[in-house]
C-alpha positions as CSV (number, residue, x, y, z in Angstrom):
1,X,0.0,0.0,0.0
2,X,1.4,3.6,-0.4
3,X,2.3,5.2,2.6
4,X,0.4,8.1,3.6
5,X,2.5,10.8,4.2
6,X,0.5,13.4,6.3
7,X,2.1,12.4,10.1
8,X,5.2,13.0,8.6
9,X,4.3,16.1,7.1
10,X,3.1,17.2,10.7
11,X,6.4,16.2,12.4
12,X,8.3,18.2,9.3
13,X,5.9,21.1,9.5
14,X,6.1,21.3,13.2
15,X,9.9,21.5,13.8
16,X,13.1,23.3,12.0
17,X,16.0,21.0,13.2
18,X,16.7,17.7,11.0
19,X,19.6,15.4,10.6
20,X,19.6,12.6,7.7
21,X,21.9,9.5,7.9
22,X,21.9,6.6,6.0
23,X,23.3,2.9,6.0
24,X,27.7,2.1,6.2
25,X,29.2,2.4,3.0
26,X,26.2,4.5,1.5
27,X,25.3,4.0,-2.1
28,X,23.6,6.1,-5.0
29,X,20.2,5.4,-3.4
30,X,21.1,6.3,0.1
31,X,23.0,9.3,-0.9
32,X,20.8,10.5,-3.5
33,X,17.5,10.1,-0.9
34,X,20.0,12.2,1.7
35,X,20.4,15.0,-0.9
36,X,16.8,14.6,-2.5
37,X,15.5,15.0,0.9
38,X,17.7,18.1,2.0
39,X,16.6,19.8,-0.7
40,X,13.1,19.4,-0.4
41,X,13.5,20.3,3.6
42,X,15.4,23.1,3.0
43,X,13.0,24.5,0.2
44,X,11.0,24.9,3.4
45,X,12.8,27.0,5.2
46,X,14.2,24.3,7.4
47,X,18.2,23.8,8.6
48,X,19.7,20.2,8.2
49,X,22.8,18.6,7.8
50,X,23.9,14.8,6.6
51,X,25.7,12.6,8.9
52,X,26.3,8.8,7.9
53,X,28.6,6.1,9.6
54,X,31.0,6.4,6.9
55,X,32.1,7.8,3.7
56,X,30.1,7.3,-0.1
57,X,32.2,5.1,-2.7
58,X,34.3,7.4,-5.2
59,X,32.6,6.7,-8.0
60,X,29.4,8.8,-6.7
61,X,31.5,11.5,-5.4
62,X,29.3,13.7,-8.6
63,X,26.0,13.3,-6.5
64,X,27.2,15.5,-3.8
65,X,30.1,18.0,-5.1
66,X,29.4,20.5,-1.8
67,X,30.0,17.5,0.4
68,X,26.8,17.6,2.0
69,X,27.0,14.4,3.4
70,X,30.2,14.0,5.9
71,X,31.0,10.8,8.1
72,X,30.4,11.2,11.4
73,X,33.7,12.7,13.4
74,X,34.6,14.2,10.0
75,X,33.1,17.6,10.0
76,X,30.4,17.0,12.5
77,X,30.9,15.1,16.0
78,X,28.0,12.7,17.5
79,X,27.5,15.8,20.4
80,X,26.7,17.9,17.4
81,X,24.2,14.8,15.7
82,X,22.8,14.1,18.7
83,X,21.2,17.8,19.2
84,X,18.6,18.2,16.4
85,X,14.5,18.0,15.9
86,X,14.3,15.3,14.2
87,X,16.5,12.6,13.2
88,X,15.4,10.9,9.9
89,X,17.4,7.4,8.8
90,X,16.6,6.6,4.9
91,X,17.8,3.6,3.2
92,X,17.9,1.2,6.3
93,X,15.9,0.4,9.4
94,X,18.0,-1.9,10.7
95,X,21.1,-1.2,13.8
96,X,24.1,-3.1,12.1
97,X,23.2,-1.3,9.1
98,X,24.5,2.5,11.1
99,X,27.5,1.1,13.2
100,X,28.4,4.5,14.8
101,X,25.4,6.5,13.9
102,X,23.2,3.9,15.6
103,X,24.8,5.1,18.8
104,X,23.8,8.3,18.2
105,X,20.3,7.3,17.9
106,X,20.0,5.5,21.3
107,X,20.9,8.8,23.1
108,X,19.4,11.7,20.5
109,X,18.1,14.3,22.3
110,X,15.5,14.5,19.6
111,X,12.2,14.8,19.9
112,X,11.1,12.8,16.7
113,X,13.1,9.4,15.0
114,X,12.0,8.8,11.6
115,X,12.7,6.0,9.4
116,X,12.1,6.1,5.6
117,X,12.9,2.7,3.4
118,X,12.0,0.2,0.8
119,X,13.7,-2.9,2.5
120,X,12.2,-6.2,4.0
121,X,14.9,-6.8,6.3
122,X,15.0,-4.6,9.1
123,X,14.7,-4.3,13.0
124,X,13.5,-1.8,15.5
125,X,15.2,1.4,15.7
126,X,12.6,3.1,17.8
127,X,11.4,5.1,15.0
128,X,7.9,6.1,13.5
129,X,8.4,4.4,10.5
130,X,7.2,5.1,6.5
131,X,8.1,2.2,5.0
132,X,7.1,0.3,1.2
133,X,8.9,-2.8,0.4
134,X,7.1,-2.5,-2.9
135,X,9.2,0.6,-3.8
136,X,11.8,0.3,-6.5
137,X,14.0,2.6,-4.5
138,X,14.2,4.9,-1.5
139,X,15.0,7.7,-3.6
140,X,11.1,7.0,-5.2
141,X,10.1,7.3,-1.6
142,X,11.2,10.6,-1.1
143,X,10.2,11.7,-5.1
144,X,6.5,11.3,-3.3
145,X,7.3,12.8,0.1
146,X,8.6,15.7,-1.2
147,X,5.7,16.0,-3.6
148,X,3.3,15.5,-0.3
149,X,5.2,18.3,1.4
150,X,4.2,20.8,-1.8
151,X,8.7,21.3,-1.6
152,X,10.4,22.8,-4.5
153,X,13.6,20.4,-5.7
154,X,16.6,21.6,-7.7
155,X,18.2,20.0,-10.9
156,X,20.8,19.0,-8.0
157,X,18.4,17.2,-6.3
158,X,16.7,15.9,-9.4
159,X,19.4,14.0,-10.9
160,X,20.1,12.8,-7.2
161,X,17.3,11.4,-7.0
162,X,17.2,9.9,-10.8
163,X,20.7,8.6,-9.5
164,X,19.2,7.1,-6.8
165,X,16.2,5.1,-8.4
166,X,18.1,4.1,-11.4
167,X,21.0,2.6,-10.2
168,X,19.2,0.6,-7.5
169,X,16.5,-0.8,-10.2
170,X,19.6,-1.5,-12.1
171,X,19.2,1.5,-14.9
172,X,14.8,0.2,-14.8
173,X,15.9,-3.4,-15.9
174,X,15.0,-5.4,-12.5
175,X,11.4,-6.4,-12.0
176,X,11.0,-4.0,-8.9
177,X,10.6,-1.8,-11.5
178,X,7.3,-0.2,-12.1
179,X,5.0,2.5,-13.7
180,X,5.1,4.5,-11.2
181,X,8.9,4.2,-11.0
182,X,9.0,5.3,-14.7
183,X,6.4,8.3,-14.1
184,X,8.8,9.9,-11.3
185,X,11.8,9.5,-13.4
186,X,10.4,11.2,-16.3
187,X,9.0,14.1,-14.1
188,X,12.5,13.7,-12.4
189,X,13.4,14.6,-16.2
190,X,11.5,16.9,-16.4
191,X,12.7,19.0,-13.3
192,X,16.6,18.5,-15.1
193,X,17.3,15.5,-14.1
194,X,20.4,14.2,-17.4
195,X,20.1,10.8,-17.6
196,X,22.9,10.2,-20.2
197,X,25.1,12.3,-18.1
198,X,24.3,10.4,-15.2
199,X,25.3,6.9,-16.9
200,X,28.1,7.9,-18.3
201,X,29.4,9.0,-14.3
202,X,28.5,6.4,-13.2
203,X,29.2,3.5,-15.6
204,X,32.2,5.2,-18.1
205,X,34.2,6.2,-16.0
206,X,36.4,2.7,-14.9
207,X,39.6,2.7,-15.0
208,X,42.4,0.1,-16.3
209,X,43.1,-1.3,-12.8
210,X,39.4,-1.7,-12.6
211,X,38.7,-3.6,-15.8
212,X,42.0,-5.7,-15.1
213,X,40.8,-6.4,-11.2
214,X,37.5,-7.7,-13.1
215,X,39.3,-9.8,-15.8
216,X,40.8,-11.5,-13.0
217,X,38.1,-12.0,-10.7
218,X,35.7,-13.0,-13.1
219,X,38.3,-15.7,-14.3
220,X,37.9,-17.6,-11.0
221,X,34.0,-17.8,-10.9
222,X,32.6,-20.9,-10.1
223,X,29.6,-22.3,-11.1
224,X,27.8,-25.4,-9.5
225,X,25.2,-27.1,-8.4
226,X,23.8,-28.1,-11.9
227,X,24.6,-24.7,-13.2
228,X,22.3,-22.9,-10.9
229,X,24.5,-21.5,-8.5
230,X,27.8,-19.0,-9.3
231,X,30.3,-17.2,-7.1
232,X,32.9,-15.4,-6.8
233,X,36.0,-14.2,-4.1
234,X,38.1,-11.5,-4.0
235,X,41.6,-11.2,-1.2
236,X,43.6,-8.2,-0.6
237,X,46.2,-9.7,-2.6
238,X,43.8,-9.0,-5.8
239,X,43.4,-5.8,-4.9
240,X,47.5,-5.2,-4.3
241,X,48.0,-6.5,-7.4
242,X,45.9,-4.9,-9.9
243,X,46.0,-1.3,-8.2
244,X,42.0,-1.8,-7.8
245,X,39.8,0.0,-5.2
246,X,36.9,-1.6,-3.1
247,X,34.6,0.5,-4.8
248,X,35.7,-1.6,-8.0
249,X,33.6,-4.7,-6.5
250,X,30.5,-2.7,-7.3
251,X,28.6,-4.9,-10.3
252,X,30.7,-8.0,-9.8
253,X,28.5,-10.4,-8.2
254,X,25.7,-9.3,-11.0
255,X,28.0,-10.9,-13.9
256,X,27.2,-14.0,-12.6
257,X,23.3,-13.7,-13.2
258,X,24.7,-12.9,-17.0
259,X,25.1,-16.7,-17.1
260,X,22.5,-18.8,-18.6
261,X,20.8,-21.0,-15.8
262,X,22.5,-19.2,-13.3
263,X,19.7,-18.4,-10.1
264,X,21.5,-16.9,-7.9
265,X,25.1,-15.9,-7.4
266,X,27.4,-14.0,-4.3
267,X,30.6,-12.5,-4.1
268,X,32.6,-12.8,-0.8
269,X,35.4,-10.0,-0.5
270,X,38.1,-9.9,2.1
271,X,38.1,-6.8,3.7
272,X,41.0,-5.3,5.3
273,X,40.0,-6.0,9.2
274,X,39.9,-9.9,7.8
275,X,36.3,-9.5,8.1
276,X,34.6,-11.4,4.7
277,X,31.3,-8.7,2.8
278,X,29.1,-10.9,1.2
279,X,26.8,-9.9,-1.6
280,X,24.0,-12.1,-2.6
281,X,21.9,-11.6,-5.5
282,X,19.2,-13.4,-7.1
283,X,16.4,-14.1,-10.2
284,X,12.9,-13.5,-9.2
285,X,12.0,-16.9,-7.3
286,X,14.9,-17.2,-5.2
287,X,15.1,-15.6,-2.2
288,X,18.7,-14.4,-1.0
289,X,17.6,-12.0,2.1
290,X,16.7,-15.3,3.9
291,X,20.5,-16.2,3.6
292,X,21.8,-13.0,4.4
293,X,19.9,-12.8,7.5
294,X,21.4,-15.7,8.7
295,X,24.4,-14.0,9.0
296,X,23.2,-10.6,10.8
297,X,22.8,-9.1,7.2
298,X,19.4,-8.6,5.0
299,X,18.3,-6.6,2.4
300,X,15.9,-7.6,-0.8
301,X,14.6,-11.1,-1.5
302,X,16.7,-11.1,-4.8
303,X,19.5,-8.6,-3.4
304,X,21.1,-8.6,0.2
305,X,24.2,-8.6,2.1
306,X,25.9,-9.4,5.2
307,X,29.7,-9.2,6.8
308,X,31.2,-12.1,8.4
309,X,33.9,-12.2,10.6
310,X,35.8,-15.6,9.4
311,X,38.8,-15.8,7.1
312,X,38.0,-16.2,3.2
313,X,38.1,-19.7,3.6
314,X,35.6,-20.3,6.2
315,X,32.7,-17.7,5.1
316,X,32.7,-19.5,2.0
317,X,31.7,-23.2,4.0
318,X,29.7,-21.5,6.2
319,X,27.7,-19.4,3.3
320,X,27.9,-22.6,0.2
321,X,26.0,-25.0,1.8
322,X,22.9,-22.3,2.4
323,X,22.9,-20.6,-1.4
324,X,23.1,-24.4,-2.3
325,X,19.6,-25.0,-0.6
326,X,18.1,-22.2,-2.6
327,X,18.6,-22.9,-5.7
328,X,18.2,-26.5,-5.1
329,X,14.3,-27.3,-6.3
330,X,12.3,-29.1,-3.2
């Protein structure tokens, strides 16, 4: 059901103070719904600043070229995020998703905690929440909030929030994709928004360590399980050797789904604590949250993620044997 907007149009209307924050490692949805959101807020007359647990990935470093959005400690201390109106979370609703941030919110001194998001997975933050797992994206969320609000948006904000829908419907290819999503891009358009511009940011832009680091990741995938299950790993070493940066794991793990028969695929990446990210993704009838969740993660029933703390070695025997149920018919 579509939310209806009009008790959080009370809470806006009736205070001045807001802080946005979004999940760790924050992507084109969360930082686009940040920006999308400021806009429209600010429009009203109202003062807010962005605080997230850490830093965007380079390659949407466009989205925000006044730095809006600044990791907490960097710019703005948790004494200073803690002392607002109202705290609004977008993009998440779940505590493991906001590491530092989610500290803040168990002592905010303010008066309202809001949470805004399109995902299934999720736990309780002790927030009013406005939430639509049907949504194609957050950023479509805040498209109708800002429209509820009667908020003026900027080209800025527009192509922020284009940003933000079409990368996380993968450019209006997956099946979360609807009508309605295509109706607020094109009035998106329509208020600036440059989709070719925004592709070619976000997709042209790689560089030759990057295309080498996927050559030779890509090289190692395995497929099993009757040709119904594909994966892939990535160690520091790779990224040593290639010159490749984390942010050059973005779109991996969906190559895999580019093979036929393929029905669901993850990527496990060593990270530099020795902690292992896992990204899961899936075709329509297989359901990948459910694994994620298992590990403290979640997300969407055909994309999801979770960190474990094992070496390589052992997040992969502790994950296999679960994606192997799913795409194993009963």
């Amino acid at each position: 059901m579509p939310i209806d907007w009009s008790p959080l149009v009370e809470i806006i209307k009736s205070h001045e103070r807001f802080v946005l924050s979004s999940h760790v490692r924050p992507d084109a949805d969360a930082i686009g719904s940040e920006l999308g959101l400021a806009c429209a807020l600010e429009s009203l007359g109202k003062n807010v600043r962005i605080v997230n647990p850490s830093d965007g990935s380079a390659n949407i470093a466009f989205l925000d070229p006044d730095k809006r959005a600044r990791k907490l400690g960097d710019g703005i201390t948790a004494d200073e995020a803690r002392d607002t109106d109202v705290h609004i979370v977008v993009d998440t609703s779940a505590w493991v998703q906001l590491q530092d941030v989610g500290s803040v919110l168990k002592t905010t001194k303010a008066k309202q905690t809001v949470v805004i998001d399109h995902h299934v997975s999720s736990d309780d933050l002790g927030a009013t929440e406005f939430k639509e797992t049907t949504a194609a994206a957050t950023g479509e969320l805040i498209y109708e909030l800002a429209q509820a609000l009667g908020a003026t948006l900027d080209e800025q904000a527009a192509n922020a929030l284009y940003c933000a829908i079409a990368t996380d419907t993968g450019w209006f290819r997956f099946p979360s994709t609807t009508s309605r999503t295509m109706r607020i891009a094109g009035e998106l358009i329509d208020l600036g928004a440059k989709p070719h511009v925004l592709y070619q940011l976000l997709y042209e832009q790689h560089s030759a360590a990057r295309m080498q680091f996927f050559g030779r990741v890509l090289s190692r995938m395995t497929i099993e399980t009757e040709g119904r299950l594909a994966y892939l790993s990535v160690t520091q070493q790779d990224f040593k050797e290639t010159g490749a940066v984390p942010a050059d794991t973005e779109e991996l793990v969906n190559q895999c789904l580019r093979v036929a028969g393929v029905k669901a695929a993850f990527i496990a990446i060593e990270q530099p604590n020795q902690t292992i990210k896992v990204s899961f993704r899936s075709r329509l009838d297989t359901n990948v949250a459910a694994v994620a969740e298992q590990f403290g993660g979640g997300g969407h029933k055909q994309a999801a993620g979770a960190v474990l703390p094992a070496p390589l070695a052992d997040a992969l025997a502790k994950v296999l044997p679960l994606m192997r149920q799913v795409v194993t018919p009963e």
